[in-house]
Structures are given as structure tokens and as C-alpha cells.
C-alpha positions, 0 to 999 in steps of 0.5 A: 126567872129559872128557880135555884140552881145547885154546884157541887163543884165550887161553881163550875157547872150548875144544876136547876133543882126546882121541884116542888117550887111554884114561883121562879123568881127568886130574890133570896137564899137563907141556909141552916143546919141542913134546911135550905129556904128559898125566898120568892118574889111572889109566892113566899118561901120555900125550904128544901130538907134535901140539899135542894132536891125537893121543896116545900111552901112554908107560908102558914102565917106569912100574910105577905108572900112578896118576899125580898130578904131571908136572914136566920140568926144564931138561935135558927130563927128565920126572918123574912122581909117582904114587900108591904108586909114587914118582917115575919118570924120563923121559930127554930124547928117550928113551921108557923110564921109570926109577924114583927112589925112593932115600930116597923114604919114602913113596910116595903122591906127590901134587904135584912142583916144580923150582926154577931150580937143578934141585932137585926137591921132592916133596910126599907124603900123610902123609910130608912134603916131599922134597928130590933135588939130583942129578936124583931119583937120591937124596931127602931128607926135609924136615920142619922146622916143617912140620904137618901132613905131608899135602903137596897142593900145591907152587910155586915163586917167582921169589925160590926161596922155596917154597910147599906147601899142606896138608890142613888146614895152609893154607899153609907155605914156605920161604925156605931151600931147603926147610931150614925151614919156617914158616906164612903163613895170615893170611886163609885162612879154609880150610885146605885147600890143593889149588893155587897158582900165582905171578906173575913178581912174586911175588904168591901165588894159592891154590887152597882145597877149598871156599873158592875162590881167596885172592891175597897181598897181599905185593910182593915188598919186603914186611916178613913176619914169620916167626917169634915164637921170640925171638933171642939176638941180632940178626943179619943173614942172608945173601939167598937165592938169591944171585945173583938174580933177580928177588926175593931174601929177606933174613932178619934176627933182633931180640933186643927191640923195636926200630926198624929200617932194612934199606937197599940201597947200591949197591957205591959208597955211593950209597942204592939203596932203603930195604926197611925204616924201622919198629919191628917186634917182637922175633923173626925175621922177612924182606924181600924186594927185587926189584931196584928203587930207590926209584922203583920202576926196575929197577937194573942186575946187579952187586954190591950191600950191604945194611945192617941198623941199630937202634940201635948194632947195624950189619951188611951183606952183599954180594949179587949181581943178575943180569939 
């Protein structure tokens, strides 16, 4: 390994700022509010308090300095995942490390995220995902429809869906918090998962072992098709999150074959868009909107319904933009 490098120019050249840092190898980068950390693979993590031109160990209390994944929330609390040690915690402005593995299974921790709510997610080697909506304090395995279990990456959208990528899985996510998982490979020619990264607009790039880079061709007002498992009825979800923004996700269940329409009305009656006007086959399946009209301009906050339709089957719900 060759350490940190720093571009100040849009990554046009680089520069290796390593001082003070004892371990080459690094496998994460977590910045906030001017500290910039630096997660090694042997020697725990690093922070630099001048844009990377010095560094500091930051291990007191960190039991396990295998560290794989750095990830800090709103408040500015830091959370490690290491490798056989579980998750560490990191107090805003504090130097001390806490440990946070209650209900934490498995401990080879390999990728973190945190979504806008504050639930962070844990992905592990042969143990799955883990959910802690309190901060780390207590964790939750969540496992359903999720094959295999060897979890190598995380993200999460600006709808909240969230996406992992696994050891010869490819691709799984969730629109529910991580409640239920489903697989979204069409394309991937390697399914080994090793990275992502999303764009404000929801478009997916994966990171393959082998096979280079693969982009979503999903907007966010795409139909996706979730699941095959046929319905005993149709059925029209709430959106999740609600409130949004930007994107929110609308699941929705067909008992047969059936031409559909999924349409957005403003709290007046008045057409905003059409998310869906096609035959789409029996199953469960999703659409997201992302809070445009049908000329593609963003709409304002404010309460809005949307409307499922096939054939004498109508049900709405309320949900809730917020800019």
C-alpha cells in the first residue's frame, strides 16, 4: 500500500500526504467538519486536523485495529468496523473509543453505511446485514431474502433504498429499511460485489472483482419488478420514506396480468405525473418518482396522492414532499 493521497484540483494530480501514518494500507476515509480519518488495515485509524498534511493515531480504546470501514453520522460521532472486533464508537469531539456490539453476531465486519434517519447498517463475512436504530447501542440481524450472507459493500440512495453487494451474490437492496431483501442483477456479468456509489439521482455504479465498473440504467420514475412470488390480491403500498426527498419508492402487488396506471395527483385533483400506463405482469413489483410533473420540473413540498388503477381495482394513499 502507498498511504493517503490529496488532489486539489479535481483529481488531476495527486500528492501522498502520509506523515505521522504508520500503516500504508489503507481500507477506509471518513471526513467531518475539517478532521479527515484514515482507516488502516493493520494499525487502526488515523485522523489529520490539517487537511492530511499531519496524522495521528486515534486507538485508544479500539481493541481491534483491523479496521475496514469508517462511517460518521450527523451528530459527528465515528464508527469503526473492524475485522473480528465488531464496531467501535467515536464520540463527536471526544478521542476515546467505545465498543458496540450488542446483538452484533458476527464480527468480521466488512462495509458500514448510515442512512438520513440515523440507522446504521452493518454488513459482515458470512453473517449477513445488521440494523442499530439507537446509535450502534443494540443491533439487529437482517437477513430476509438476503443469499448469500457474505456482505461486501453498502450504500445508501437518496430515496433510502439501500443497496449491498455480495461474494458471488451481485446485487441486493431494499426499499424497506433493510426489512426485506431482493435481487437486482440483470446485467452483471460478475457477482462479485466489492463497491458502490449513487448519484443525487439515484443511478447505481457497481464496483465488480474482475469485471470493472457496471451503471443502472433505472431513473428514478422506473418500473422494477421485485419480485415473481404471485399475490393473493392487489395491493397498493405505502411510499417509502415518507416524507421525501428527493425519490421515494412505491410498491405495489398484481394478483394477474393486468394493464395498469400508477398516477400522481396533486392534494386538489390536478394530474401532476403518470409513473406508470403499461400491462406488467402478475407479481410485486415497485416505482419510484422523485418529484417531478410530467415535464420533467421539480413540484413543490406539500401533500400529494397517489392513485393505482387496473381495471375496477382503485386505491390511493397520501404522501408527503419535502424540499
Amino acid at each position: 500500500g502507498d498511504g493517503v493521497y490529496r488532489s486539489t484540483d479535481k483529481g488531476n494530480s495527486w500528492t501522498s500526504v502520509n506523515n505521522g501514518i504508520t500503516d500504508s494500507f489503507i481500507f477506509a476515509l471518513a471526513v467531518s467538519q475539517g478532521q479527515v480519518y484514515a482507516g488502516t488495515v493493520n494499525s487502526g485509524v488515523f485522523r489529520s486536523a490539517d487537511n492530511g498534511d499531519n496524522w495521528q493515531a486515534m486507538n485508544n480504546g479500539l481493541s481491534s485495529q483491523r479496521t475496514r470501514a469508517l462511517v460518521i453520522n450527523a451528530g459527528g460521532d465515528l464508527f469503526a468496523g473492524t475485522w473480528n472486533g465488531g464496531v467501535f464508537r467515536m464520540a463527536a469531539n471526544d478521542t476515546t473509543w467505545t465498543e458496540v456490539n450488542n446483538g452484533l453476531t458476527r464480527l468480521l465486519v466488512q462495509a458500514l453505511a448510515i442512512n438520513s434517519g440515523g440507522d446504521i447498517f452493518v454488513a459482515t463475512a458470512n453473517g449477513g446485514i445488521f440494523r442499530s436504530t439507537d446509535n450502534g447501542d443494540n443491533w439487529v440481524q437482517i437477513n430476509q431474502g438476503l443469499v448469500p450472507v457474505n456482505v461486501r459493500a453498502l450504500a445508501v440512495a437518496p430515496s433510502g433504498d439501500i443497496y449491498a453487494g455480495t461474494l458471488n451474490g451481485g446485487v441486493v437492496y431494499s426499499v424497506d429499511n433493510g426489512d426485506n431483501w431482493v435481487e437486482i442483477n440483470d446485467g452483471i456479468d460478475n457477482p462479485l460485489i466489492t463497491s458502490f456509489t449513487i448519484k443525487p439521482d439515484g443511478r447505481v455504479f457497481v464496483g465488480s472483482g474482475g469485471d470493472g465498473v457496471f451503471r443502472s440504467k433505472t431513473f428514478p420514475t422506473s418500473v422494477e419488478k421485485v419480485d415473481g412470488n404471485i399475490p393473493a390480491e392487489f395491493t397498493l403500498a405505502q411510499n417509502y420514506p415518507n416524507p421525501f426527498n428527493p425519490v421515494t419508492s412505491i410498491q405495489y402487488e398484481l394478483q394477474q396480468q393486468s394493464h395498469i396506471t400508477l398516477t400522481i395527483f396533486n392534494f386538489l385533483g390536478q394530474e401532476v405525473a403518470t409513473l406508470i400506463n403499461e400491462t406488467l405482469p402478475a407479481g410485486r413489483h415497485a416505482v419510484r418518482w422523485n418529484g417531478t410533473n410530467e415535464a420533467g420540473q421539480s413540484v413543490a413540498s406539500g401533500l400529494y396522492i397517489y392513485q393505482l388503477q387496473s381495471g375496477d381495482f382503485i386505491q390511493s394513499k397520501k404522501l408527503i414532499l419535502m424540499r
